[in-house]
MIDOSE-1310 file (N, C-alpha, C; in nm, 2 decimals, decimal comma, always signed):
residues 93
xxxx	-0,16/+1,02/-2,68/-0,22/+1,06/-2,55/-0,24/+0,93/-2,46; -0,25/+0,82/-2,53/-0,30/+0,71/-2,44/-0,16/+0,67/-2,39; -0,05/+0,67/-2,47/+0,07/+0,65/-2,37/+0,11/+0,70/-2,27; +0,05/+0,84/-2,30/+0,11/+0,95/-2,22/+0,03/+0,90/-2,07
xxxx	-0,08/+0,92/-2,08/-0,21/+0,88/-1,98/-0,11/+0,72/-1,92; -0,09/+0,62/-1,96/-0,05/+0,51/-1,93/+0,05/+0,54/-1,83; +0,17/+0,60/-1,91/+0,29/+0,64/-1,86/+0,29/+0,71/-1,71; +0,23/+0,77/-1,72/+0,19/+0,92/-1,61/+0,10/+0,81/-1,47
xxxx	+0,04/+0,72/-1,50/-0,04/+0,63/-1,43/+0,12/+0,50/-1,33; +0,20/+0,50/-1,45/+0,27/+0,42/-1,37/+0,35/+0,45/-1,28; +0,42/+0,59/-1,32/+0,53/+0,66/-1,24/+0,43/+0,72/-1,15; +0,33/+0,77/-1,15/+0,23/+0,82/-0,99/+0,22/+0,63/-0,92
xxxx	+0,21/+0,57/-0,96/+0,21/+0,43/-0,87/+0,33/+0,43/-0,83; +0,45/+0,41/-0,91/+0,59/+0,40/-0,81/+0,63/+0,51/-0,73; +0,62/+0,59/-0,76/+0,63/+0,70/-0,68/+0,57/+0,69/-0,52; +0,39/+0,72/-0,54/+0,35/+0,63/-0,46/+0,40/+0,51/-0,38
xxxx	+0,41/+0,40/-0,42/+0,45/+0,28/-0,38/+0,61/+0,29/-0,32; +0,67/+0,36/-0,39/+0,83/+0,31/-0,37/+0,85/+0,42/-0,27; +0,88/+0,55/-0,30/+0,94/+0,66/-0,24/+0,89/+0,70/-0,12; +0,75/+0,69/-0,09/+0,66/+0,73/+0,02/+0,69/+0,64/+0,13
xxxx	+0,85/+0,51/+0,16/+0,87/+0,46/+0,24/+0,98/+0,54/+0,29; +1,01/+0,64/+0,16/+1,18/+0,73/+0,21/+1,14/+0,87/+0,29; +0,97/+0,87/+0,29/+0,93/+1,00/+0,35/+0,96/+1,00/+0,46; +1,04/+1,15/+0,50/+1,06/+1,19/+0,68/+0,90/+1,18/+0,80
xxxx	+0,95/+1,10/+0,82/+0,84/+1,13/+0,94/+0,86/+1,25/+1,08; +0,93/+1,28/+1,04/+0,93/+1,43/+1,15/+0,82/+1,50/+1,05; +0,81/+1,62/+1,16/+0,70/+1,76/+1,10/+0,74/+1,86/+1,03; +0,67/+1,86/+0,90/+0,70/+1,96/+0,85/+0,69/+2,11/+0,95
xxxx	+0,70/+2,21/+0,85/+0,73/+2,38/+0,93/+0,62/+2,39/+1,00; +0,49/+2,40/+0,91/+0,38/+2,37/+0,97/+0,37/+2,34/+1,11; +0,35/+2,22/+1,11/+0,34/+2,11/+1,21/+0,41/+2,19/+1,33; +0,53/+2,19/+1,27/+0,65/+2,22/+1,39/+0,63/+2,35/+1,49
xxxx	+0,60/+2,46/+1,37/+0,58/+2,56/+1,46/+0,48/+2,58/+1,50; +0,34/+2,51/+1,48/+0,20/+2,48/+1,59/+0,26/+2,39/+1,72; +0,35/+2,30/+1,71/+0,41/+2,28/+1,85/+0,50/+2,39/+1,91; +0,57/+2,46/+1,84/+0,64/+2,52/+1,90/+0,58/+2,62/+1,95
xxxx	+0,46/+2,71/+1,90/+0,38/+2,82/+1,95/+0,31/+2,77/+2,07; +0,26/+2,60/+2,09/+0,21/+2,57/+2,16/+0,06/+2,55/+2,11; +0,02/+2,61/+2,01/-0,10/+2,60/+1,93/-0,18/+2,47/+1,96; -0,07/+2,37/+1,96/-0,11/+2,17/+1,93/-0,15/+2,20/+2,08
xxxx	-0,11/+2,27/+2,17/-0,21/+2,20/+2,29/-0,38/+2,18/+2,31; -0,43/+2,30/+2,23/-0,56/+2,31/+2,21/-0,65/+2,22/+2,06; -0,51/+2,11/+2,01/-0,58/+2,04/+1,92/-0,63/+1,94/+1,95; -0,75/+1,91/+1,88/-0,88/+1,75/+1,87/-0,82/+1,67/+1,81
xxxx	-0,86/+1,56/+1,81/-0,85/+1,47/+1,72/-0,98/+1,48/+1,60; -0,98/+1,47/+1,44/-1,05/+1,50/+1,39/-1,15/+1,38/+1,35; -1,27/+1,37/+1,31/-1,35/+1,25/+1,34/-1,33/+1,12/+1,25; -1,22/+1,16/+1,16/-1,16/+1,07/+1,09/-0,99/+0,97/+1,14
xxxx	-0,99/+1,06/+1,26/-0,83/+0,98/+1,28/-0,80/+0,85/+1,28; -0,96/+0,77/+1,29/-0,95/+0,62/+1,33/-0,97/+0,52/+1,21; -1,02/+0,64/+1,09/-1,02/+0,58/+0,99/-0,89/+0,48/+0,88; -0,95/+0,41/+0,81/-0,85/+0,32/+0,72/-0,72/+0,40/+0,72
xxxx	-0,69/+0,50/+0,60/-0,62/+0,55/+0,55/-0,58/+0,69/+0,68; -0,60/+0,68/+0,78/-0,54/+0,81/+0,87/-0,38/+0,79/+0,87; -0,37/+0,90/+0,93/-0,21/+0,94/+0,87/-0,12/+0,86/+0,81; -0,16/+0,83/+0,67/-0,09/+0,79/+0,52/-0,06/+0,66/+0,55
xxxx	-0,10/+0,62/+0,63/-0,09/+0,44/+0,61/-0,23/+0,37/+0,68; -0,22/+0,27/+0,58/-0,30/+0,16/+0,61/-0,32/+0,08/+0,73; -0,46/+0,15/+0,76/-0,51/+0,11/+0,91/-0,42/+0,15/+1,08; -0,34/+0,22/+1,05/-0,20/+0,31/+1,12/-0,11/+0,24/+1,12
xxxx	-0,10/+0,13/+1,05/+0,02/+0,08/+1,02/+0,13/+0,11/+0,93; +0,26/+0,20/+0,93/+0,36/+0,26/+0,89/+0,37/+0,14/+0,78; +0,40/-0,02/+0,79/+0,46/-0,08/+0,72/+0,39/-0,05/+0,56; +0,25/-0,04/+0,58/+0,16/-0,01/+0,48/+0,15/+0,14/+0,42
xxxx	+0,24/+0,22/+0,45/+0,28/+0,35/+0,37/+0,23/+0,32/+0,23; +0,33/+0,28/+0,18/+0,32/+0,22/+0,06/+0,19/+0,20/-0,01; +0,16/+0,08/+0,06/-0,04/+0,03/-0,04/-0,06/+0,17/+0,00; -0,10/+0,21/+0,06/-0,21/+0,35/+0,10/-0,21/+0,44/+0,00
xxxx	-0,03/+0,51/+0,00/-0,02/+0,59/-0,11/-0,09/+0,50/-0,25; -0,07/+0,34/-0,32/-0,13/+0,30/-0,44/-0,28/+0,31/-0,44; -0,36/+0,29/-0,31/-0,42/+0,29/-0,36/-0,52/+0,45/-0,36; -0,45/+0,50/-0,27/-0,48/+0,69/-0,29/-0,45/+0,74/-0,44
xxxx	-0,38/+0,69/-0,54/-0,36/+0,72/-0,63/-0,43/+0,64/-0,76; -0,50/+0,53/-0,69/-0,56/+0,41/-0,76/-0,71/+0,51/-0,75; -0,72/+0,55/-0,66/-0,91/+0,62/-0,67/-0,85/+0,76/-0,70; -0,79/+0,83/-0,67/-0,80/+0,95/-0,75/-0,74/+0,93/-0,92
xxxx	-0,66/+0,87/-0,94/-0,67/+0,83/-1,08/-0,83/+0,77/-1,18; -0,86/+0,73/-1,07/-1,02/+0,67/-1,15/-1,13/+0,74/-1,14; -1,11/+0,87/-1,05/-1,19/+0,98/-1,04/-1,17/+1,06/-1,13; -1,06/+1,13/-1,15/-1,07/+1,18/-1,23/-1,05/+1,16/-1,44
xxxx	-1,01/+1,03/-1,43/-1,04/+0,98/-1,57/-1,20/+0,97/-1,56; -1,25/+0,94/-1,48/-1,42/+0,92/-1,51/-1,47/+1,02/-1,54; -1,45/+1,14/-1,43/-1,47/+1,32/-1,50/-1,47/+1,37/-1,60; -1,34/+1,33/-1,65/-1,30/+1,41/-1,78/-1,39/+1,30/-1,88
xxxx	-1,37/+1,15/-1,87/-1,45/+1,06/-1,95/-1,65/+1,13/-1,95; -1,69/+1,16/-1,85/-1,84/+1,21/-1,86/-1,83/+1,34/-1,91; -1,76/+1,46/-1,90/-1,72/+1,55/-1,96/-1,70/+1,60/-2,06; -1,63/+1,48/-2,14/-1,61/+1,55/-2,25/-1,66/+1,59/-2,36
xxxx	-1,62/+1,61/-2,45/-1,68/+1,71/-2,59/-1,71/+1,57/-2,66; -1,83/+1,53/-2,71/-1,83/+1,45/-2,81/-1,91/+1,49/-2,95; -1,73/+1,45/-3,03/-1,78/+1,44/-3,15/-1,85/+1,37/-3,23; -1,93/+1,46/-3,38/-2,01/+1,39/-3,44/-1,95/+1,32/-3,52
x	-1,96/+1,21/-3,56/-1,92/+1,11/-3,68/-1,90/+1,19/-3,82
């Protein structure tokens, strides 16, 4: 299990790190057909846009895709190991 856990930790980092620079930045369907309906004219900005991590890079800088996705996968990785860690079944000796 602990390889498995290891294993699963490194390929979510590369993945993360490497591929999330090959992501399309056009709009998905979604996206697209809220412009195309015209929907997007009546959208806000939400009260996080200006934050660190807004749209998937670091500080809005595209070049930082990459860290953002590591370390988005660096805190939900450590969230939910801690979960299951307080969670679990403990056995008796």
């Amino acid at each position: 299990m602990k390889k498995f856990s290891i294993g699963f930790a490194v390929v979510s980092l590369l993945i993360a790190g490497v591929l999330s620079y090959f992501a399309s930045g056009d709009p998905d369907g979604l996206d697209k057909t809220v412009e195309d309906t015209g929907i997007a004219e009546h959208a806000q900005e939400h009260p996080f846009a200006g934050s660190t991590f807004a749209d998937y890079a670091l500080g809005g800088d595209d070049r930082f895709t990459g860290l953002a996705g590591v370390l988005g996968v660096v805190v939900v990785l450590a969230l939910s190991f801690g979960l299951f860690w307080v969670l679990r079944k403990k056995t008796k000796a």
